[in-house]
C-alpha positions in Angstrom: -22.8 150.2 211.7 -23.8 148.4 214.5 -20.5 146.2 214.4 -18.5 149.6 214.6 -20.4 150.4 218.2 -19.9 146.5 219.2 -16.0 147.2 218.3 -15.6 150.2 220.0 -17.8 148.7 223.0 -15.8 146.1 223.8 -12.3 148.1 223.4 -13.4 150.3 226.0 -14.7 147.6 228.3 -11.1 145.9 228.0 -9.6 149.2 228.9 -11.9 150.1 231.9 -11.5 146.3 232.9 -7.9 146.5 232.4 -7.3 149.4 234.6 -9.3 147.9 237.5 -7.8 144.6 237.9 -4.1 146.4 237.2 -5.3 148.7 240.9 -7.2 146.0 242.2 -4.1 143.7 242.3 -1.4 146.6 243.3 -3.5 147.2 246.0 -4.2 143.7 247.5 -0.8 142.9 247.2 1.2 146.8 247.5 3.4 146.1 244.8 2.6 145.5 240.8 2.1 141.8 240.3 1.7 142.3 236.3 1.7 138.2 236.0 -2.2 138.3 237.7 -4.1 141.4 235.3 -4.4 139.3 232.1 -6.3 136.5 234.2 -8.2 138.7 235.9 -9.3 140.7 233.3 -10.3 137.9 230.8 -12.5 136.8 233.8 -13.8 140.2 234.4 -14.8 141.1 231.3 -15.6 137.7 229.2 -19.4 137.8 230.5 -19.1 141.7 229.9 -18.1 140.8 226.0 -20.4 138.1 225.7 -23.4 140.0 226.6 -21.9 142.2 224.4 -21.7 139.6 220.9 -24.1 137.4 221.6 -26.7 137.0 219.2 -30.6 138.7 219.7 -33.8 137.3 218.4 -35.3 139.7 216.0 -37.8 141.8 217.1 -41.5 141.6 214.5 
């Protein structure tokens, strides 16, 4: 079950980061540069969905 939440995490967190960078850019430049959003929301949200997979230590 816990894979299901980490799924359904990290689709969201693409989303969210998606739509961020896609205003972020259309506003620093005032026109849709759709070439820019996949860079900058791999580098926006890889640390997000590492801290998101990465492996814990168990808990005794």
């Amino acid at each position: 079950m816990a894979k299901f939440w980490k799924i359904l995490l990290s689709v969201f967190t693409f989303f969210v980061v998606m739509l961020a960078s896609t205003a972020a850019v259309e506003i620093h430049f005032g026109e849709p540069r759709p070439g820019f959003v996949p860079l900058m929301t791999l580098v926006i949200a890889g640390p997000i969905l590492w801290l998101i997979w990465r492996k814990r230590k168990q808990q005794q």
